[in-house]
C-alpha positions as CSV (number, residue, x, y, z in Angstrom):
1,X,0.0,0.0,0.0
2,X,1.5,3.2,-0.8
3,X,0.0,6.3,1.1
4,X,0.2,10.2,0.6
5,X,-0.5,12.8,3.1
6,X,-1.1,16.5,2.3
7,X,-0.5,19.8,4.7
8,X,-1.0,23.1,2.6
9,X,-0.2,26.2,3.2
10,X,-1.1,29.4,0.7
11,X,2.7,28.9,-1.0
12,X,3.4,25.4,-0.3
13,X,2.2,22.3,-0.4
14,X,4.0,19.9,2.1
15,X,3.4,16.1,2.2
16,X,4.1,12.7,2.9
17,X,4.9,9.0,1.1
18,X,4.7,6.0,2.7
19,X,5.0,2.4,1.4
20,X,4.0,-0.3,4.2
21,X,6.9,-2.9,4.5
22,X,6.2,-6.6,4.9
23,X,6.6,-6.6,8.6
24,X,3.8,-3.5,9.1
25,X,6.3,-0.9,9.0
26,X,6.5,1.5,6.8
27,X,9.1,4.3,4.8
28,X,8.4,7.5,4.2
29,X,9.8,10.6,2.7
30,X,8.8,14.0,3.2
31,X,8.9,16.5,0.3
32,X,7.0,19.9,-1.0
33,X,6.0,21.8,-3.8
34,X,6.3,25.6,-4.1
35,X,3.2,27.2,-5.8
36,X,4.4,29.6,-8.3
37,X,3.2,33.3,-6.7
38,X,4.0,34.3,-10.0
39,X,0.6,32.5,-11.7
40,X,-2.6,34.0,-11.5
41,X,-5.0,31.8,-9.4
42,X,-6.7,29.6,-11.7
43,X,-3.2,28.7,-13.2
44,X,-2.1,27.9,-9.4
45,X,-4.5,25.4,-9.5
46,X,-3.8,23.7,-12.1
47,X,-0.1,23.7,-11.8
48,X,-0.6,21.9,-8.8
49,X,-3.5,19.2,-9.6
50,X,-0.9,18.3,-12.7
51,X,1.8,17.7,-10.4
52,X,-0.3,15.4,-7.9
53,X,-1.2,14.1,-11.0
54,X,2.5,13.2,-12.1
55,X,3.6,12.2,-8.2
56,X,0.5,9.6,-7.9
57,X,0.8,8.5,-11.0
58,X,4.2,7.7,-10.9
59,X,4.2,6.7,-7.0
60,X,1.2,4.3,-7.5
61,X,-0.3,6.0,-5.0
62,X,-3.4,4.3,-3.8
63,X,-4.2,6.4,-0.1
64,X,-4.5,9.7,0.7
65,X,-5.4,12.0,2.9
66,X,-5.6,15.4,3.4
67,X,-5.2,17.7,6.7
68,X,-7.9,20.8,6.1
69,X,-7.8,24.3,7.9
70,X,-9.8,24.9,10.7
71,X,-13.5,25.9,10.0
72,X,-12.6,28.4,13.5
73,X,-9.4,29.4,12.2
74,X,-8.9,33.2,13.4
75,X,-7.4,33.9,10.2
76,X,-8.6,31.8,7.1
77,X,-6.4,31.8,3.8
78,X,-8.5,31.7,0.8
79,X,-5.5,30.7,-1.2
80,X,-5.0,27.9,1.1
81,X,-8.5,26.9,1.0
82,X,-8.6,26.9,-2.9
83,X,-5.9,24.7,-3.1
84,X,-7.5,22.4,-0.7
85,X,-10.8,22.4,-2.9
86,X,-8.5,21.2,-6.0
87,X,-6.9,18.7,-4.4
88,X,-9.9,17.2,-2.8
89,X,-11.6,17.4,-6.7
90,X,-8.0,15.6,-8.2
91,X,-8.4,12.9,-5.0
92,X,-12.0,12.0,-6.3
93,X,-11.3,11.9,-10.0
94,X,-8.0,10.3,-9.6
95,X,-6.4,6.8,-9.2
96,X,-6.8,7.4,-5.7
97,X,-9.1,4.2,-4.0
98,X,-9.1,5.8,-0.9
99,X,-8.6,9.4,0.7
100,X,-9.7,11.3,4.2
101,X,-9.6,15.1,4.5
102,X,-9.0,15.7,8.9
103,X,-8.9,18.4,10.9
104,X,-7.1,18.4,14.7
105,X,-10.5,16.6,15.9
106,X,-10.5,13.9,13.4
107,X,-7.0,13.1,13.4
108,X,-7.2,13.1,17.3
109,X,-9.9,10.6,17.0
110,X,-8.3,8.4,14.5
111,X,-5.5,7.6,17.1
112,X,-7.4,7.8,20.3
113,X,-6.1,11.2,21.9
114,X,-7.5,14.8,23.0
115,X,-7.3,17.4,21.0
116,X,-4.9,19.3,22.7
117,X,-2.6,16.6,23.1
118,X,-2.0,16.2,18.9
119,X,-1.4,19.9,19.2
120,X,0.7,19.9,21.3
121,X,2.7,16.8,19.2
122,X,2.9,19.4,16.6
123,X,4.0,22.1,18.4
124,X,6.3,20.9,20.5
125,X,9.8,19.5,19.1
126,X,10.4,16.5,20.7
127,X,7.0,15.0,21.9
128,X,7.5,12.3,18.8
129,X,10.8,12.1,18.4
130,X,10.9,8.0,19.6
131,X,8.5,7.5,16.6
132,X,9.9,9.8,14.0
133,X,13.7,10.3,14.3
134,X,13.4,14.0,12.5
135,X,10.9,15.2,14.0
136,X,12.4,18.3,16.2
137,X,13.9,19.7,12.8
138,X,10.6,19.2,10.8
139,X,8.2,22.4,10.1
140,X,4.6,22.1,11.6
141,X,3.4,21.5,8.0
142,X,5.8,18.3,7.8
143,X,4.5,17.1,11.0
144,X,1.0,17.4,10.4
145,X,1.6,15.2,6.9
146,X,3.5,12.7,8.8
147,X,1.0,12.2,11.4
148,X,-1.7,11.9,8.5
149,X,0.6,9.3,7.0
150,X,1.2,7.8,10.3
151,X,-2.9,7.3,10.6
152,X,-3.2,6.2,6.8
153,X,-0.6,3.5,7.1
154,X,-2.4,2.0,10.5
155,X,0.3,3.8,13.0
156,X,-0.7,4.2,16.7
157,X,0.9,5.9,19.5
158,X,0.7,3.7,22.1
159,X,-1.7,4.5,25.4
């Protein structure tokens, strides 16, 4: 099974490949894609979609999923928000079998914790580092994809 997970912010899009080993592990790498500021919106869009297109396609990807903004967000990005719509569109008219969009709640859910404790894995440095070696030198974006993957690919944290 080969997973993707997706953070975007309004000039980047940050995410996550995993390929589940025999003995239920799994590798990952973490990469990103700069939206050209330079493009007009629409052509943001599309530049994007085409290379999700191209890294599914030529990953096999077959999972996905998706971390959206906060409906209470203080400060909402509607660039942020558009990409979010396109890539949600490309996940449902792609090769994709299977793909969740998640939130702080939903994620939290997923893996059996409050709320404030998977913000708190994000925010804080070191909280995962026994699970993810990198993790104190990752961006918040990087860590929210690899805690998506880590939920796609059947991860838990322990109690």
């Amino acid at each position: 099974m080969r997973c993707i997970a997706i953070r975007v912010s309004p000039s980047e899009i940050f995410y996550a490949i995993g390929e589940a080993d025999r003995d239920d592990s799994y590798e990952y790498s973490l990469e990103s894609i700069i939206v050209p500021k330079i493009l007009e919106i629409p052509d943001r869009l599309s530049y994007v979609r085409n290379v999700l297109q191209s890294i599914v396609t030529e990953q096999k990807i077959t999972y996905a999923g998706l971390r959206l903004s906060e409906g209470n967000a203080q400060s909402q990005s509607i660039d942020r928000i558009y990409l979010e719509g396109v890539i949600q569109e490309f996940f449902s008219n792609s090769s994709i079998e299977v793909y969740q969009t998640f939130r702080i709640p939903s994620l939290a859910a997923k893996i059996n914790k409050k709320s404030s404790e998977v913000k708190q894995w994000i925010k804080d440095g070191k909280m995962l580092d026994e699970y993810f070696d990198e993790w104190s030198t990752l961006k918040v974006e990087k860590r929210e994809a690899l805690l998506i993957l880590h939920v796609l690919m059947g991860g838990d944290f322990g109690e």
